[in-house]
Each structure stands twice: as C-alpha cells, then as structure tokens.
N, C-alpha and C positions, 0 to 999 in steps of 0.2 A: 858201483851201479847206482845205490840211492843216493850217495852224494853227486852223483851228475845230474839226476833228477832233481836236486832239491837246486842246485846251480841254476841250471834251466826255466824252474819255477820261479826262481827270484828275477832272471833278465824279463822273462815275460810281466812280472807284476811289475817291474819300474818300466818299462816301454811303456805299458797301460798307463802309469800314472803319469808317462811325460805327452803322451796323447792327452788326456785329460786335464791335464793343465793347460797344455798348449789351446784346448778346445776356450777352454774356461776365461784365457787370456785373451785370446782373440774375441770370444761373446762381448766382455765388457771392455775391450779397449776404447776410449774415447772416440768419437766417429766424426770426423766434418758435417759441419751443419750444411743441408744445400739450399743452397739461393740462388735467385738471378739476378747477377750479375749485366751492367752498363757501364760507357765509358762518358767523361765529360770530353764534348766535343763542340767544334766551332763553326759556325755557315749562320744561313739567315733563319731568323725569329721575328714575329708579330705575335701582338695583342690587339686581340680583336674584339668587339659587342658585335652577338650575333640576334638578331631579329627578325621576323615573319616582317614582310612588310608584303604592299600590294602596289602595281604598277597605275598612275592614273595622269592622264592630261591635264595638265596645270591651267589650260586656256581652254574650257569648254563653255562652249557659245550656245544659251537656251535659244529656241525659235520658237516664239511664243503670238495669242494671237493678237495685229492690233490695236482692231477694235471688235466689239460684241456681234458675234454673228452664228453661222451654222459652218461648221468645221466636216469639211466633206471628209469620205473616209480617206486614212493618210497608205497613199501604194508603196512608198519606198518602206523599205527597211534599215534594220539596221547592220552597218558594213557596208552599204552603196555608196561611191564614192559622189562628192559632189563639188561643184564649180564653183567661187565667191559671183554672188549676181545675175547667176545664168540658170543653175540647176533650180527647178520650182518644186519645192519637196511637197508642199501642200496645197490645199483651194479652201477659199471660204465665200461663203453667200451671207446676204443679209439673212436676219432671224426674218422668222414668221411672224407678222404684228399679232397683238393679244387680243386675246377676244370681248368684244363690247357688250355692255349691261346694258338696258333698256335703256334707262334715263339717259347713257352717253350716245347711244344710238341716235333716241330722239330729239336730243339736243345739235348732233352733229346733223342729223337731216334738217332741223330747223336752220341749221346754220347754212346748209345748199341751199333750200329755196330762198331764203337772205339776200344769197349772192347772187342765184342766177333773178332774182327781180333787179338788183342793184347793176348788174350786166345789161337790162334791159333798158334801164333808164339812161345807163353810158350810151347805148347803141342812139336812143333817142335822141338825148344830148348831140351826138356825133349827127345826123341826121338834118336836123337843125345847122348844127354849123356846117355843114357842108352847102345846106341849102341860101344860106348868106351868103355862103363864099364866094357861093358862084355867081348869084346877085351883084355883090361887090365886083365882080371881074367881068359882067358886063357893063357896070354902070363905068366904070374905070376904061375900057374899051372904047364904049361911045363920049366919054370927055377926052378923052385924045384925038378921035377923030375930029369933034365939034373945036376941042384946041386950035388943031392944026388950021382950020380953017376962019378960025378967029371969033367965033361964035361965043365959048364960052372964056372967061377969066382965066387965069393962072391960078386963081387961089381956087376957082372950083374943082382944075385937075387935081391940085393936091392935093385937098379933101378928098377924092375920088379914090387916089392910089393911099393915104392913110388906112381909108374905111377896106380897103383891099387886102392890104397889110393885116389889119387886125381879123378881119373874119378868117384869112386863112392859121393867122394864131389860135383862135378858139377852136377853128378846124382839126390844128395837132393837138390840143388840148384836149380834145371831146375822143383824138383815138388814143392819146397815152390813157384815160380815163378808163374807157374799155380793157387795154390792155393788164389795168391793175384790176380789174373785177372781171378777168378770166382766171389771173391768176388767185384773187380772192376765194373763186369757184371751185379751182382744181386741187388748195389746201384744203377745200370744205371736205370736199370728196375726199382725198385722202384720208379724213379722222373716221372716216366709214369703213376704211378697209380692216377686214379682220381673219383671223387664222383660218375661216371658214367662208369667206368670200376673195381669195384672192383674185378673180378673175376682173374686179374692181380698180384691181391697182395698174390695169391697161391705160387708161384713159392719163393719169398721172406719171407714166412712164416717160423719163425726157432722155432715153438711150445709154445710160449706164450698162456696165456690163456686168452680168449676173455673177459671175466670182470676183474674187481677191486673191491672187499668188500670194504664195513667200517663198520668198529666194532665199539660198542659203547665202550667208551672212560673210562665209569663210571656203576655203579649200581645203578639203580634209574629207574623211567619212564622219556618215550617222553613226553616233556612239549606241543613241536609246532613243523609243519610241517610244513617251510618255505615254500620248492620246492616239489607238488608231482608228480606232472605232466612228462612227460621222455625231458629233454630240454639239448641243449648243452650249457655247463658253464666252464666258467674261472677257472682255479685253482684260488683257495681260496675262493666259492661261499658258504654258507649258504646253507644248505639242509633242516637240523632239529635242534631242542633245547632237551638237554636231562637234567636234575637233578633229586636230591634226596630229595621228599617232608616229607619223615619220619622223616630225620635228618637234612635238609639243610634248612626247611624255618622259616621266619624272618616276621614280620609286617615291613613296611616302611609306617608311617606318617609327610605328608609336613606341618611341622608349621609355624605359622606365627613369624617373626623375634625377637617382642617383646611377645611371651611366650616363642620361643625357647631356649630366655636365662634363663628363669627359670629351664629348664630342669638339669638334672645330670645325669651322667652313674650310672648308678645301680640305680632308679629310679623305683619304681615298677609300672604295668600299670596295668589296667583292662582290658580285653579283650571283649566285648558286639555286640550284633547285629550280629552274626556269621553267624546264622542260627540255633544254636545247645542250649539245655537248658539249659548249666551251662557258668558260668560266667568265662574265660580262663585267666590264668596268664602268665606274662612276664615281661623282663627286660630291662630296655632301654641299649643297648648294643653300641651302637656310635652316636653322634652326628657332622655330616658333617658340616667343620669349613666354609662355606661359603653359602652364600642364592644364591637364584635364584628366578629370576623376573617372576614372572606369576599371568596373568589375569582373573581374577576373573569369575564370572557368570554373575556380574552387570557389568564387563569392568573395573573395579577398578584393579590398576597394584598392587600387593602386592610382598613382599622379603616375600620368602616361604626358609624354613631349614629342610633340611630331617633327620628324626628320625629313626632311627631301632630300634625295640623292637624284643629280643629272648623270646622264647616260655621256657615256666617253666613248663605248664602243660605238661605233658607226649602225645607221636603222638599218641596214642591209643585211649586217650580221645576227639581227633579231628581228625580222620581217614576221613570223609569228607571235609577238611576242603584242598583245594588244592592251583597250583599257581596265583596269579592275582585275587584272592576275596577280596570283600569289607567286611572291619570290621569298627566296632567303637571304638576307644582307649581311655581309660582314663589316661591319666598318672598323678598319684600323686607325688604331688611335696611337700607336706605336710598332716601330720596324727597326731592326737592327741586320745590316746584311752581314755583318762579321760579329756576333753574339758569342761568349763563351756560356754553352747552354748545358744542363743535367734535364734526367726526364724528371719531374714533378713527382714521379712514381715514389722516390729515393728518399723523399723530404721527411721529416718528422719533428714537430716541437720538443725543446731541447731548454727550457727553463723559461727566457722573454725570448729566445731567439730559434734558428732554424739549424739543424745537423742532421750530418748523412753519415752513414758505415761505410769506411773506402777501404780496400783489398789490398792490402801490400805485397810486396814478392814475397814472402810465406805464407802465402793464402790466410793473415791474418785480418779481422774484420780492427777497423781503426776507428773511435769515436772523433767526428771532424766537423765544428762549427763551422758554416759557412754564411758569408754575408749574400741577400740577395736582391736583386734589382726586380725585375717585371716577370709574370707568371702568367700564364696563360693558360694554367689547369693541364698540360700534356707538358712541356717544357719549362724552365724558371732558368731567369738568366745570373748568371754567377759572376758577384763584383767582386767576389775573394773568400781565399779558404781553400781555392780549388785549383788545380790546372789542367790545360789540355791534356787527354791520356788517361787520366785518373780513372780508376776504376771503382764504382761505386753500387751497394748492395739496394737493390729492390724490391720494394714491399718487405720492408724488415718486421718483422715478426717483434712482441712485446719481450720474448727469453732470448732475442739474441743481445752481445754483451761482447763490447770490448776487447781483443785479446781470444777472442772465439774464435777457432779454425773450422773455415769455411770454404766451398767448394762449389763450381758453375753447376746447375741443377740439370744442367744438360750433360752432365760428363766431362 
C-alpha cells in the first residue's frame, strides 16, 4: 500500500513539472514580431505641387471716369451682366463751378459791362452801315435808270454799284462784329457763375445735355463696384471692374521659388476644392519670369512665383465657379501610367541610400537596398531592387532586424 502511494506521488510531481515546463517554454518562446505588411505593385503614379491658388479674369477692363465731373450714383451691381457699347453702367454731370472771391467777382462783372458797352458800339456800328447801304442801293437804283436812258455815263453807274458793293461789305462786317461781342458778353457772364448762383448759367447754356454715359467697354459682367456712391472725381478715376468669366478666367497660384522651377508650360493641373463635385482640368499656361518676396503666416519671408493655369474643362461645367475664389491646384510635373510603385510608408535611410524589409515565404523580414526614381510622399517609384508581388514591411520600427520572424498585424 505505501509503495503505491509513493508511485502515485512521483507520477503526479513529474506531470506537474512537465506542465511547468511546458508553461515556462511556451512563456519565452520567441514570438513573430507583427507588422504591416504591403505589396509592390504596378498602375499609374503622379507627382504633383500642390497649392492654394485663386480664380481671376486675366482681361478685366477698369471703367473709369473721362473727364472731371460729378459721377451720379452707380445702380448696377455687381454680377449684372452687360453688353460691349450698349449697356450704360453709369452717368456723369459737369462739376459745380467754384465759388468766387470778391476781387474775381468784381473783375468778372467789370468785364460784362466791358462787353455789353462794346456790343453796343457793334450795334451802332451795324446801324450805320446798314444805313449807307441802303443809300448805296438807292443811289445805284437811280444810275441805272438815268443809264438806261442815257442821262448818266457809264463810269457814273459803276461807281454807283462799287459804292453798293462796299457799303453792303461793311454792312456784314458791322453784324459779324456784333456777333463777336455777344459772344465776348456771354464768356463774361460765364466767369460769374458760381456754386451758389447756378441759375446764371441759363443765359450761357448752348443745349448740351446734362450727363455723360459710359458704356461698358466689353461683354461680360461687373466684377466690382469701385465708386457707387454720387462723388466728384478726377478724370481718369476708377468706377467699376467689368470681365468675362465664361471665357476670360484663369487659376493664378504663387509658388514657392524652388518648386516653381519644376514647373513647365503645358503642364497639366488638377483642379480640387472648388466647391463643385468633379475634379476641373487645366493648363499651366505662363509662368512669371520673376518672384516676389511675401511673408508668410509664420513671418517667414518666402520668393513666391506666380503660375497661371487655363481652364480645359468647359464654362458650363463650372458656371459657379466666378472671379477671386479659392481653389486647390495640383500641378503634375510627372505621371507614369505603368509605374512599379511601393508605399513611401516602407522607406527608410540605409547609409547614402534607401531600403525596405521584404517578407520572404518564411515570414522572414529581408534587409533590401532599393534604387528609387520620383516620390510623392504616399507612393515612390522603384527603378530596382524590387519586383512586382514583393512583399514589404511598413513603418518598420528602429529593433526590427534582418532575419526577424515576423507576422501581418492583422492575423
């Protein structure tokens, strides 16, 4: 009996220890490291520069005033569309003459009574001559009849019709006279009129019409409405902005100096962020051969290079789409439609060059230089090192190493 007990007691203390070993071997058996795991795979890739740009009409047409006047208040808006030549977007009036100091007052009324004395003397003038004239054109009357009848010479008629001739010349002479010393009179009056007697400037009114249109210049809408207010302005002042958003506008994005030399004309872009659901194409259509200095959001002074991009997509397909909105541009500066591509995610510096951890059929991780062509921060494209299929570890961690058994992190 106690040797079966003691039998007994021995099978249960090695069962125990081969549980506890077994526990104990299992605890520290080396464990797959998990990762996530990608494959290199082949389709299309682009590099892109992406930038804030804003939509603006390449061809905006100021409508500005004349000349110097009183700019009635401006009714249209802006968005009305308008006509070249027909639509009258605004009115203008002469200014109101300024107002007179004494001494110009007094001098200008010295200068009316001037004129109308100097009117009065034409009148007299004219007077006179008329009263010759008419003398002349009887005494000329009675030598053609005395002529005819043999009474008087020939050389007295024609002295007769001379002296006729000339009194009626002094006659026109004595009203163009007048006619310059009414106009002498009605300049005078004018330097009389002031901000505060216009009822003056009756008398000198010769039927002008009291505004000035301006036509719009172009067919398009008002962009902006500088002036609408009724204000007096200098010729050549700013009123409104008018273009043509169906066919005249353009993306402009400021790049930074060192991507703007990557750029090219003819350059295709992406259009994004519009506001509208489809993705809008366009052309890089000039790049401005000089930068310009502008400071940043952090303060930071950057060389900014302006880009224009023309619209490919048709205006119908961005009918909302007007002047000074913000878009987001991608301009491709490179596209490959059959790429052998990795994600970017895999990448890690590897002495002067680039390597990835690839997964061999023993789920082991493989140290593997790779050479690399264009990156675009999600993708990098693979000249060698790599092939289709290849399976490669992501976000590798600083302890993983070579010959490490490793495992999809998803199971």
């Amino acid at each position: 009996m106690a040797r079966a007990k003691t039998k007994s007691r021995l099978v249960l203390t090695l069962l125990a220890a081969v549980i506890v070993g077994g526990a104990l071997t299992a605890a520290f058996w080396p464990q797959p490291t998990l990762v996530d795991i990608a494959e290199v795979t082949r389709g299309p890739m682009q590099v892109t520069i992406d930038e804030d740009g804003r939509t603006e009409v390449h061809e905006i047409y100021v409508v500005s005033t004349p000349v110097a006047g009183m700019l009635q208040r401006v009714t249209v808006e802006a968005g009305d569309p308008v006509i070249a030549r027909e639509t009258v977007v605004a009115q203008m009036r002469p200014t109101n003459p300024a107002a007179l100091d004494v001494r110009t007052r007094e001098q200008a009324l010295a200068a009316v009574d001037a004129a109308q004395a100097a009117l009065r003397v034409a009148e007299a003038d004219r007077n006179s001559a008329a009263a010759a004239n008419e003398l002349a054109e009887t005494d000329l009357n009675r030598a053609r009849q005395l002529a005819e009848s043999g009474t008087v010479s020939r050389a007295a008629l024609e002295r007769a019709e001379t002296n006729a001739r000339a009194t009626e010349a002094a006659l026109q002479t004595a009203e163009a006279a007048i006619a310059m010393r009414q106009a002498e009179l009605a300049n005078a009056r004018a330097q009389l009129i002031g901000f505060d007697d216009l009822a003056l400037s009756e008398p000198v009114d010769n039927g002008f019409e009291d505004s000035i249109p301006l036509h719009a210049p172009i067919d398009g809408r008002i962009l902006r409405v500088v002036q609408e207010s009724e204000a007096v302005l200098p010729a050549g002042a700013p009123v409104l902005e008018i273009g043509n958003i169906e066919t005249g506008l353009d993306v402009v994005v400021d790049l930074i100096s060192s991507d703007a030399v990557q750029v090219s004309l003819g350059d295709p872009v992406l259009i994004e962020d519009w506001g509208g659901a489809t993705t809008l194409h366009g052309t890089v259509s000039r790049i401005a051969p000089s930068a310009v200095t502008k400071v940043s959001a952090l303060g930071v002074e950057e060389q900014r290079v302006s880009v224009e991009v023309s619209f490919d997509t048709p205006a119908e397909d961005r009918a909302s789409l007007g002047h000074g909105f913000r878009v987001e541009a991608r301009i491709v500066i490179w596209q490959d439609e059959d790429a052998l591509k990795l994600p970017s995610a895999a990448l890690f510096r590897d002495g002067d060059g680039w390597a990835v951890f690839t997964v061999d059929d023993e789920e082991l991780a493989q140290l593997t230089a790779v050479e690399l062509g264009r990156n675009n921060g999600i993708e990098a494209h693979v000249l060698s090192g790599l092939a289709e299929g290849d399976r490669v570890v992501l976000y590798p961690s600083a302890g993983l190493a070579a010959g490490d058994h490793v495992a999809p992190r998803d199971g």
